[in-house]
C-alpha positions in Angstrom: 107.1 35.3 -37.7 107.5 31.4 -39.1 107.1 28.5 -36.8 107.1 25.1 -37.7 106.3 21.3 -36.0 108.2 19.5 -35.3 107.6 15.7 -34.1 108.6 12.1 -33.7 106.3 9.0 -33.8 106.5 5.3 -33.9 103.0 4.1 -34.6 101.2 6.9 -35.7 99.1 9.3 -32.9 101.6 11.8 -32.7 102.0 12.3 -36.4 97.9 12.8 -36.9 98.1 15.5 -34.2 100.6 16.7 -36.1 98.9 16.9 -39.2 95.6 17.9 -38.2 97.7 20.9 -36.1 99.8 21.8 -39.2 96.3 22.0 -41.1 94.7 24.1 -38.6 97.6 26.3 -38.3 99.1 26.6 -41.8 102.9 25.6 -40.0 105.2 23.1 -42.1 105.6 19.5 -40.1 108.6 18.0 -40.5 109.4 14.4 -38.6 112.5 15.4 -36.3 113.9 11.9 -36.2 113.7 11.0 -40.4 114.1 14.8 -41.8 116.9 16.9 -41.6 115.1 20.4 -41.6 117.2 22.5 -39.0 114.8 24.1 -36.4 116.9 26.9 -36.0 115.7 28.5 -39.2 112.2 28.9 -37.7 111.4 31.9 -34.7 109.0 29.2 -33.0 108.3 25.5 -32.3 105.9 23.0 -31.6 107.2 19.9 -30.8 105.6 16.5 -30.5 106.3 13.0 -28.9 105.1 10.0 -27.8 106.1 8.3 -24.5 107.5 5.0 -25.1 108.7 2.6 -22.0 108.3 5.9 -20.0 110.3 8.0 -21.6 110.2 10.8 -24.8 110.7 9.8 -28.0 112.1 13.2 -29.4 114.7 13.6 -26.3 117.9 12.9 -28.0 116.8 15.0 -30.5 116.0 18.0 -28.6 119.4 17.5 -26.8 121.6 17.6 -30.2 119.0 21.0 -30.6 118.6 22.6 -27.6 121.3 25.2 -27.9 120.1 26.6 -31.1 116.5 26.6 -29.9 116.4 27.1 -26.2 115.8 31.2 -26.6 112.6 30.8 -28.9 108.9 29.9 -27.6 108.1 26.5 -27.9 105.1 24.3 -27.2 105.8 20.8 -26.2 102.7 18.2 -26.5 102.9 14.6 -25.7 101.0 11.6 -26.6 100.5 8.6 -24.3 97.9 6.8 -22.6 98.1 8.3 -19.2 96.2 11.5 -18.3 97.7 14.6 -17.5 99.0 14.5 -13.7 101.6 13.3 -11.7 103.0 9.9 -13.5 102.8 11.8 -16.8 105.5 15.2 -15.8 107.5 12.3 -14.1 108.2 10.4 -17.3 108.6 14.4 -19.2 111.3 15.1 -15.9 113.0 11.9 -16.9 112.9 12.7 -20.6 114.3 16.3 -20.5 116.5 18.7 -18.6 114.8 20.9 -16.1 116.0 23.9 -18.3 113.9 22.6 -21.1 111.0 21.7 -19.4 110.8 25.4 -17.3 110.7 27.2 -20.7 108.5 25.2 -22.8 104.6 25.1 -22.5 103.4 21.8 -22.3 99.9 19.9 -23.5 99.0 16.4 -23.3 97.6 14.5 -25.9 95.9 11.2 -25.5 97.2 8.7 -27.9 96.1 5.3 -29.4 97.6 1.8 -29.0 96.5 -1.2 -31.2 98.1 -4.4 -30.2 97.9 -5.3 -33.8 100.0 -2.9 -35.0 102.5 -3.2 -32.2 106.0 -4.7 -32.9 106.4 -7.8 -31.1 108.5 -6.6 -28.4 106.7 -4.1 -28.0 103.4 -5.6 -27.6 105.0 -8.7 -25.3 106.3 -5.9 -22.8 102.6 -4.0 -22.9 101.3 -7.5 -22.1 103.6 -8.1 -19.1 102.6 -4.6 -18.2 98.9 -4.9 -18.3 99.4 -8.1 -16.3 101.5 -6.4 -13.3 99.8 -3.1 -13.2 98.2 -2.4 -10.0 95.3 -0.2 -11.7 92.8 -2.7 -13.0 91.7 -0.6 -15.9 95.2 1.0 -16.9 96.4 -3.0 -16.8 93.1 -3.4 -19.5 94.2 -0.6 -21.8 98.1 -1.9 -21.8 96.9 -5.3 -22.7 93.8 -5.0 -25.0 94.8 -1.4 -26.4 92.8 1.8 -26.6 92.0 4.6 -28.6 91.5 8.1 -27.3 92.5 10.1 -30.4 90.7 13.4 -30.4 91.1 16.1 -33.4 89.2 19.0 -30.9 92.3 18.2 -28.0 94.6 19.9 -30.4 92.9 23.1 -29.8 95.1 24.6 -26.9 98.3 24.5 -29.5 96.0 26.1 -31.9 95.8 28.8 -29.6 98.8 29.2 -28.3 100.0 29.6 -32.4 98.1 32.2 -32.9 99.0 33.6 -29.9 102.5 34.1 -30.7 101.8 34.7 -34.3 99.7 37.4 -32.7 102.5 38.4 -30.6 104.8 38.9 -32.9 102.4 41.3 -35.6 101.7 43.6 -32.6 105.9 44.2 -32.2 
């Protein structure tokens, strides 16, 4: 059985956990939005996206896919500065249709921000953001930027890769 990554990114978190997953796992990477490599040739996904202004980065992507892919396991993780929990599967239920979401299994990823890096809308609307923000310390982080990269968080889509791998020597 072959599976492959597939992700999109705009400043660069979701493609290192990309990269460190592909070298863990030995699975090609290929960058949904810029590539052209069709998903359907593989028997399983992992897909990766960033939440940008609240939303997934990959979801018209996995729209123009879904039909070819929807009957093969795939592992969705996203990468944001929010915490698992409530806010977090809001923004993924906004993102993606409830079809998608019942029959992938998710992980959340911590990302990085650095305001230095940031275009200058998007670093204007994170400033407005941090301003308004009712949570003090969220408000911080939107303003001033964070970094919560972690290589060992990548760990549960390990798993779950060689779980299917597994899977699929046993049948």
């Amino acid at each position: 059985m072959k599976g492959a990554i597939f992700y999109s990114s705009k400043y660069g978190s979701t493609a290192q956990y990309a990269s460190w997953t592909a070298e863990a796992t030995g699975l090609p990477v290929f960058d949904a939005i810029d590539g052209n490599e069709d998903p359907s040739n593989y028997d399983f996904l992992v897909l990766g996206s960033p939440i940008i202004y609240f939303r997934l980065s990959i979801r018209k992507w996995l729209k123009k896919h879904w039909t070819e892919i929807r009957q093969k396991p795939i592992l969705f993780y996203s990468v944001s500065g929010s915490a698992a929990g409530k806010k977090l599967d809001n923004w993924i239920s906004k993102s993606l249709p409830q079809e998608a979401i019942s029959k992938m299994y998710f992980v959340n990823l911590m990302g990085r921000q650095i305001p230095e890096e940031l275009t200058l809308f998007d670093g204007t609307m994170l400033q407005i953001a941090g301003f308004f923000n009712p949570d003090r310390e969220a408000g911080r982080q939107e303003s001033k930027g964070f970094d919560f990269m972690d290589k060992s968080s990548i760990e549960p889509i390990v798993q779950w890769v060689h779980e299917i791998e597994a899977k699929i020597e046993v049948a």
